[in-house]
C-alpha positions in Angstrom: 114.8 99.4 105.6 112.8 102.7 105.6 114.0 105.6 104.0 115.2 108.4 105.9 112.1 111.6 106.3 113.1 113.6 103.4 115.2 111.6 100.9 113.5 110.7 97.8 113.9 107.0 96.8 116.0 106.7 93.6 114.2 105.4 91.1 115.1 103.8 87.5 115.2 105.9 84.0 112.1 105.1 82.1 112.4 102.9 79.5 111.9 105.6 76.6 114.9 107.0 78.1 117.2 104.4 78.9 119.7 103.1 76.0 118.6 99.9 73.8 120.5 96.6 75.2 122.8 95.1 73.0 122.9 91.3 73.1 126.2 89.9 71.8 127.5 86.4 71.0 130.5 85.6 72.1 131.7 83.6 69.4 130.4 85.7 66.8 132.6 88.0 64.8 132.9 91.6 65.2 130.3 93.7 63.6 131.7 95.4 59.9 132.0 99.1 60.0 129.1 98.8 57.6 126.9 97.7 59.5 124.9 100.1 61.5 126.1 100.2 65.5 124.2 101.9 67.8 127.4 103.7 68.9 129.8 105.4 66.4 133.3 103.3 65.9 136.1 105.2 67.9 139.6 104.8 66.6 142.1 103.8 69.4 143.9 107.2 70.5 147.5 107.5 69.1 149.9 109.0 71.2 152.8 111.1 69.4 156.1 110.0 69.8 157.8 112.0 72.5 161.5 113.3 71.6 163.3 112.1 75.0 165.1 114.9 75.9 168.4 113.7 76.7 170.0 115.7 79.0 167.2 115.5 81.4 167.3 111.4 81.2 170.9 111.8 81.6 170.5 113.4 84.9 167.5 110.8 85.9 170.1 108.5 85.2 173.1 110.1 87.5 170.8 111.0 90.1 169.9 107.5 90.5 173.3 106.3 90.0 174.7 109.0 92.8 171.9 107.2 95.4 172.5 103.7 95.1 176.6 104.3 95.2 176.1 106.3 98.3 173.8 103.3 99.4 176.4 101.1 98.8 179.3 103.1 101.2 176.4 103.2 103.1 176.2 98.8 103.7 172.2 99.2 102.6 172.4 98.1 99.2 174.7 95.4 97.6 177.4 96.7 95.0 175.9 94.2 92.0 173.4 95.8 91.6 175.1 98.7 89.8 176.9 96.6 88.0 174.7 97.1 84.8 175.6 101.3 85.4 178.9 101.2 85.9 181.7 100.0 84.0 183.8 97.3 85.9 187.1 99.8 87.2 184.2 102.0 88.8 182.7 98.7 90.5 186.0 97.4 91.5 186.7 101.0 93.1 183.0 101.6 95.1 183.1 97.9 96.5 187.5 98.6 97.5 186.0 101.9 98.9 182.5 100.7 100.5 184.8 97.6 102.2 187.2 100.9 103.9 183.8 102.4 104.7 182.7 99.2 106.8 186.1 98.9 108.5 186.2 102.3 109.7 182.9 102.5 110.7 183.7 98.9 113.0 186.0 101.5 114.9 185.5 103.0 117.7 185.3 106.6 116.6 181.7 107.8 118.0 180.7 109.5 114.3 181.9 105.8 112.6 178.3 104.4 112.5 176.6 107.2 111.8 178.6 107.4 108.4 176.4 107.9 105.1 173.2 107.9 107.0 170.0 109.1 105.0 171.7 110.3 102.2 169.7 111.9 99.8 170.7 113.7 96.3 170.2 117.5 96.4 170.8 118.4 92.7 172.5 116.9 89.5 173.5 118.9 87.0 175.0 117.5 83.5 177.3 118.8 80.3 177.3 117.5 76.9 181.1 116.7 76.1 180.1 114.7 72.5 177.4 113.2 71.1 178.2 109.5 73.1 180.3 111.2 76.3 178.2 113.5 79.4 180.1 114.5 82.6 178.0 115.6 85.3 177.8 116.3 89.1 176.2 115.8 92.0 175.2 117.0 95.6 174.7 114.9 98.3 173.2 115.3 102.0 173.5 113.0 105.1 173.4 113.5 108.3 177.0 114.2 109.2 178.2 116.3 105.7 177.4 117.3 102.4 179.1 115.5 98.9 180.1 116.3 96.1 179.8 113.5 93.3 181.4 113.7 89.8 180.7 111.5 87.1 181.5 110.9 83.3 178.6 109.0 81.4 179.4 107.2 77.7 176.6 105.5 75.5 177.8 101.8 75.0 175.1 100.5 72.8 171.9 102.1 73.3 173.2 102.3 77.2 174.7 104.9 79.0 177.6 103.7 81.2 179.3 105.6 83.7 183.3 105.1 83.3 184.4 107.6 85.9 182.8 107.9 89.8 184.0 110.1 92.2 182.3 110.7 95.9 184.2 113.5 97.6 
């Protein structure tokens, strides 16, 4: 290959100037911190603990929520799998209400399929009631409308459930 008129060839550091090899065993055990290194020991990096600000995990949480239920009215997501988020009456009401969703949409009313298409949360916002209870709400846009969604979130454990779920 012949180098291009005008490049220079890159060529290796000298020696003098190029750091000493270090040859390690493998087996061998860690060199003691006084012993002389040719690098200085660095101390792995601790990272402060970060206070979670709550109110802004508990809108991460409803906004989350707010999509899959709307997913679920939608037929593109199965109800189960907010079945960890919400407590069982709230279930038991979005698969009762995503089943009406389906039959309706079987009809022959021309806007029927295009129900809860792209839906897509807008904003959350959320309201400390107690130290274990928020309540919070939701907008959401498809196609056809904009939502509203209201919800009441209780920590059950460590977990923050959501008792009360209502899509206008």
């Amino acid at each position: 290959m012949t180098a291009h008129p005008g490049s220079r060839a890159l060529a290796a550091p000298p020696a003098s100037l190029r750091p000493p090899l270090r040859v390690v065993d493998a087996g061998a055990a860690p060199p003691r911190a006084s012993e002389h290194t040719t690098a200085p020991a660095r101390r792995p990096r601790r990272v402060p603990l970060q206070l979670v600000d709550e109110g802004r995990e508990i809108c991460t949480i409803c906004r989350g929520t707010v999509q899959a239920a709307i997913e679920v009215l939608a037929g593109t997501r199965p109800a189960q799998q907010l079945a960890r988020r919400l407590d069982e009456r709230c279930l038991a009401a979005l698969q009762h209400r995503a089943a009406l969703t389906r039959r309706v949409a079987s009809g022959s009313s021309p806007t029927a399929g295009r129900l809860h298409r792209n839906p897509s949360v807008r904003s959350v916002r959320a309201c400390k009631v107690s130290e274990d209870v928020y309540e919070a709400s939701a907008v959401v846009v498809d196609e056809l409308r904009v939502r509203a969604v209201a919800l009441r979130l209780e920590r059950s454990q460590l977990l923050w459930r959501v008792t009360v779920l209502e899509i206008g």
